[in-house]
C-alpha positions as CSV (number, residue, x, y, z in Angstrom):
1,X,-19.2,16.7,15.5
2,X,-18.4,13.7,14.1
3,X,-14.3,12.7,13.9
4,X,-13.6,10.5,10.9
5,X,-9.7,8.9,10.3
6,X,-8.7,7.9,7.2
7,X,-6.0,6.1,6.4
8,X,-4.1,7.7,2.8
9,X,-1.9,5.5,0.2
10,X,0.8,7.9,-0.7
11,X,3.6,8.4,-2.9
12,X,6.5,7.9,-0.7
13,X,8.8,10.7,-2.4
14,X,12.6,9.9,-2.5
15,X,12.0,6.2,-1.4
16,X,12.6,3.0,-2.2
17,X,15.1,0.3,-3.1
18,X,18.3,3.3,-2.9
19,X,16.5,5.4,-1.0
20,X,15.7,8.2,-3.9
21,X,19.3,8.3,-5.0
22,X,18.5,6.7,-8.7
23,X,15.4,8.8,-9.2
24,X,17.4,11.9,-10.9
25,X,17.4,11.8,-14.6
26,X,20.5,10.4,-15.8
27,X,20.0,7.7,-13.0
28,X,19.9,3.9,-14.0
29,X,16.5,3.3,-12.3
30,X,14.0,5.8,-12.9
31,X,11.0,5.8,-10.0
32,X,8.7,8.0,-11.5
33,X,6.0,5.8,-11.4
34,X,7.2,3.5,-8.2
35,X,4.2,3.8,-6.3
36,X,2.0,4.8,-9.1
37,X,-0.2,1.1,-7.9
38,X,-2.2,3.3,-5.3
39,X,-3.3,5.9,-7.3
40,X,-6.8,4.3,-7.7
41,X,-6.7,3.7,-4.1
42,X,-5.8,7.6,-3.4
43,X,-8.6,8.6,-5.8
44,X,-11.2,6.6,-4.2
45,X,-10.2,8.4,-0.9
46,X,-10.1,11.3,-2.2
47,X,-13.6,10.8,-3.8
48,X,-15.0,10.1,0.0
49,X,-12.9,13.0,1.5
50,X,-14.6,15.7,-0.8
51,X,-18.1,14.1,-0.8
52,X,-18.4,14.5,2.5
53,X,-16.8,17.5,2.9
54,X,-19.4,18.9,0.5
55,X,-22.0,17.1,2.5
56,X,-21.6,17.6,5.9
57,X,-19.2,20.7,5.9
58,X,-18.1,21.7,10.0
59,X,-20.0,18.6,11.3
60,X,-17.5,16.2,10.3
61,X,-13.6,16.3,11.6
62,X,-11.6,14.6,9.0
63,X,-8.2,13.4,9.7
64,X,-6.0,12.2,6.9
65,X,-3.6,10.4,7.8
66,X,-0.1,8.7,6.2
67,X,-0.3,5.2,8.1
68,X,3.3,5.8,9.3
69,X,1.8,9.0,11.4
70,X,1.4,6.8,14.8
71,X,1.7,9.5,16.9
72,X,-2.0,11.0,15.0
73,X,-3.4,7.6,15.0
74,X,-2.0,7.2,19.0
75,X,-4.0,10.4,19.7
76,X,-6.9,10.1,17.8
77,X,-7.8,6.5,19.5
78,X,-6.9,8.0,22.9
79,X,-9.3,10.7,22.1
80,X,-12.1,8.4,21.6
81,X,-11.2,5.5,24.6
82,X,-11.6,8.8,26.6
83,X,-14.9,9.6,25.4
84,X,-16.1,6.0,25.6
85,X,-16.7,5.3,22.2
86,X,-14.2,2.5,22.0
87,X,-12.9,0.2,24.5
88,X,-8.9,-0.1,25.4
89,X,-9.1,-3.1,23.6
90,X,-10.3,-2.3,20.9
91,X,-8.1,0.9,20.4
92,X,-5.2,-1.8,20.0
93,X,-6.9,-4.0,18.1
94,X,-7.7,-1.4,15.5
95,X,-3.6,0.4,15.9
96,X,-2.0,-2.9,15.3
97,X,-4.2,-5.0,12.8
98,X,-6.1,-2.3,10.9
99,X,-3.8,0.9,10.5
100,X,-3.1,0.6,6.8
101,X,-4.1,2.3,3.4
102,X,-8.2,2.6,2.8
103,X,-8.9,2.1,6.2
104,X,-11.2,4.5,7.1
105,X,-12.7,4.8,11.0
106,X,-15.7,6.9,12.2
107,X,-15.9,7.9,16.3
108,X,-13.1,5.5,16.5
109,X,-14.8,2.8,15.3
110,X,-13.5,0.7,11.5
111,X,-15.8,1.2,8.9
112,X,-16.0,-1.8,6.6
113,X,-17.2,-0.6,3.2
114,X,-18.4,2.9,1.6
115,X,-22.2,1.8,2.2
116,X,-21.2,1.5,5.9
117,X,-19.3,4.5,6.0
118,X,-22.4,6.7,4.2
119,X,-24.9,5.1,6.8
120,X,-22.9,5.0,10.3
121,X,-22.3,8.8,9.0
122,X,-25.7,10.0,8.4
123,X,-26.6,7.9,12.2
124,X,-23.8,9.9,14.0
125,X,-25.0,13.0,12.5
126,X,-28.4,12.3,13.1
127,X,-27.7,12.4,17.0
């Protein structure tokens, strides 16, 4: 089985400058649409997430992941330094420079573009 992390853009419901407290309806500031800039982002994710669902079914482990969720992203390296897939190193590396929206990692290892992704994919399954 092949474990795949991506990293998800999300509406961050209630937040912002106030903290939600001028989203209501007859509030000055109306946040409707704050964080309406990532929904091309979430689509493309979301594209990917279903493709290979469709594609690959059980053989592929998908974890989708807010990037604030660092006790999941803590786990899910841990999982794969212990299984040699990724050094110590590395596992920090990737948690402190690369844990934020559209990144996307496969076995533990970052995945650069969708072409990558599709053809370290097919390799792992391969195996």
């Amino acid at each position: 089985m092949v474990d795949v992390m991506m990293i998800r853009p999300e509406k961050e419901i209630g937040m912002g400058c106030c903290g939600g407290i001028c989203s209501d309806p007859d509030g000055l500031i109306h946040m409707e649409d704050e964080f309406s800039h990532h929904d091309e982002d979430r689509r493309r994710l979301q594209v990917i997430y279903q493709t290979t669902n469709e594609q690959f079914g059980d053989e592929v482990d998908i974890n989708f992941l807010d990037p604030r969720n660092l006790l999941a992203v803590f786990v899910y390296f841990t999982r794969h330094v212990k299984k040699r897939n990724i050094t110590l190193v590395k596992a920090l590396k990737y948690t402190v420079f690369h844990i934020k929206y559209n990144a996307v990692f496969i076995d533990g290892e970052l995945v650069n573009s969708q072409a990558d992704y599709e053809e370290r994919l097919k390799t792992k399954l391969e195996r």
